[in-house]
N, C-alpha and C positions, 0 to 999 in steps of 0.2 A: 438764470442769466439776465441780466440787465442790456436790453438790446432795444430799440437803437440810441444813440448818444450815453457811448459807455463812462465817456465825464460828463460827470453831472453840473460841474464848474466850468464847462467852457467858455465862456466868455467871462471869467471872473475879473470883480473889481473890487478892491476895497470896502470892508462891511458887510454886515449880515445877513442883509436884506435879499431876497432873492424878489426877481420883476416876474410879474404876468398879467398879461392884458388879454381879456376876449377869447382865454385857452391857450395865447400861445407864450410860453414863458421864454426867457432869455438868459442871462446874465445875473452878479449881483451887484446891492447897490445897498448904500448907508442905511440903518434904519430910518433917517430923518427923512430921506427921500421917498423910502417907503409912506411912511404917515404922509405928504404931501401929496402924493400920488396914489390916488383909487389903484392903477392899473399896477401898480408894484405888490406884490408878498411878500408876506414871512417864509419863512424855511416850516409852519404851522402850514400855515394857510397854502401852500407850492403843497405839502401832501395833502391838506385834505381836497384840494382841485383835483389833485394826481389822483384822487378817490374817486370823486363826482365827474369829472371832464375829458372826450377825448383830448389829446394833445399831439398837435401838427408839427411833423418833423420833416426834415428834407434827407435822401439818401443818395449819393451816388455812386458808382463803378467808376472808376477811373479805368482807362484806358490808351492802348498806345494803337495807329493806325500804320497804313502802310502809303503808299503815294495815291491808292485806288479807292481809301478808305476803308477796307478791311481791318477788323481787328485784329492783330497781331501778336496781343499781349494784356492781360488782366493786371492793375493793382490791389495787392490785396494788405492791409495795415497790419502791423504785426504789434499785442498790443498784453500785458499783463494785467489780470488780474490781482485785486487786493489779495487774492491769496498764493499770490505768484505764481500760476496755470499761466499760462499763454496760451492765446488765442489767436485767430485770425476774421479780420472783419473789414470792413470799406467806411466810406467818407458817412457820417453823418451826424444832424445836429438840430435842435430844436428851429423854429420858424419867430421870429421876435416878430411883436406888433408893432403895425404898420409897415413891415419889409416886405419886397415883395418875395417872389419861390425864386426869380433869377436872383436877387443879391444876397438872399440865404444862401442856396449854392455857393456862388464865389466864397460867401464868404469862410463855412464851411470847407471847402475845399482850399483855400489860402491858407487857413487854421492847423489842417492835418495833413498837408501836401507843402507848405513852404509858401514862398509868395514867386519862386520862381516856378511854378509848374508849369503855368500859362494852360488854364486851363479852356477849350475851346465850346465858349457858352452859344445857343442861338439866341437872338432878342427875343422869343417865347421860348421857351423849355416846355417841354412838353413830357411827362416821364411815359417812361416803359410799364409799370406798373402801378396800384396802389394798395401796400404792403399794412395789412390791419394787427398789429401787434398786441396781444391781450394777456391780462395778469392768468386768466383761469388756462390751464394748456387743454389739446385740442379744440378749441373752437375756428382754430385756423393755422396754415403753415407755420405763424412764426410767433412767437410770446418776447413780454418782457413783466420780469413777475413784479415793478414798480407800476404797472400803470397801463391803459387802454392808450396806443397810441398809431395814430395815422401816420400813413410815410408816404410820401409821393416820389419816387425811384425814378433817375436818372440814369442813362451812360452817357460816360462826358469823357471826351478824346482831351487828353493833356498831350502838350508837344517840349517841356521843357525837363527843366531839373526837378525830381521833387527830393526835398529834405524834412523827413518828417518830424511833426512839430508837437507839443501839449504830451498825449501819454502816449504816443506811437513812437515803438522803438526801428522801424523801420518799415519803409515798401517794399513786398517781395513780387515782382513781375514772372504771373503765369504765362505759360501757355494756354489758348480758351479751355484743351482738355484737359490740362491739368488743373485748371481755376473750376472745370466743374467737375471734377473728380469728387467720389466716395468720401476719400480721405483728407480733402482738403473741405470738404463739407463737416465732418466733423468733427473738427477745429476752429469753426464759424460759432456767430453766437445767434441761439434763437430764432434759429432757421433762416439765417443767409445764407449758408448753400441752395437752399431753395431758390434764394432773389438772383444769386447770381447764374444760375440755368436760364431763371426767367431771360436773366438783364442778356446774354447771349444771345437767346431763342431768337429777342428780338432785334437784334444787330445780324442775324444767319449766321452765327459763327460757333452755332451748338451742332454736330453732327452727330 
């Protein structure tokens, strides 16, 4: 399973070039701009980093509250694989150089929630956990067999609409027990039922 940031093109642009600066990659970009810019890669060079580099991603749970702030309801993205399996998984996305972890979020969440979610950020974020994702399995709850990659795990209260965007074919809103349920764990990829227990635990809304 390819987890987290199951497009690998998300912020795609025009041209070959894929960017990465200092481990954290982004987007793509011309090759001309590649050669100008040290911090840009190849589609070469983005694997062989993905070989040698951890790589810093951002993840979140979305969620819906109540007047009290209690969780009330899990987002969970509803998302197909190239080999048309469906899956179920949450917000997340590489960390570009020089952004900070709040405006990965946003942006991330704009991306795969719509721009009307209105997602409710603090001016620190601060996550719930941090989710070590590794090509070799068992060395830890969650793998992604492209790459060693760090994730720093949010829950972020959205209060709007969301209309899913890029390759989510829809948001399906649990209940917390039903979002941490058996079976809706495996239907996650790469052990996000595990994050979203975690992401619960620590919001009190796992019993």
């Amino acid at each position: 399973m390819r987890t987290p940031d199951p497009d690998p093109n998300d912020d795609a642009r025009p041209g070959p070039g894929v960017p990465f600066a200092a481990g954290l990659p982004g987007g793509f970009r011309s090759q001309g701009e590649a050669d100008a810019n040290p911090g840009w890669l190849s589609d070469v060079e983005l694997a062989e980093a993905r070989r040698r580099l951890p790589i810093l991603y951002v993840e979140a749970v979305p969620v819906r509250t109540d007047g009290m702030g209690v969780v009330t309801e899990v987002g969970l993205l509803l998302r197909a694989t190239p080999l048309g399996e469906m899956t179920r998984t949450i917000v997340s996305g590489r960390v570009r150089y020089g952004e900070t972890v709040r405006d990965a979020l946003f942006r991330h969440l704009e991306n795969d929630l719509g721009p009307m979610a209105f997602p409710l950020l603090p001016a620190q974020p601060v996550p719930f956990t941090v989710a070590e994702y590794f090509p070799m399995p068992g060395i830890s709850a969650f793998h992604d067999d492209r790459q060693h990659a760090v994730s720093l795990a949010f829950v972020v209260p959205v209060t709007g609409t969301c209309e899913p965007r890029q390759d989510a074919l829809e948001v399906t809103w649990l209940r917390p027990d039903e979002a941490a349920s058996e079976a809706v764990a495996a239907d996650m990829e790469g052990g996000r039922g595990t994050l979203i227990k975690l992401a619960l635990a620590s919001v009190g809304a796992l019993r």
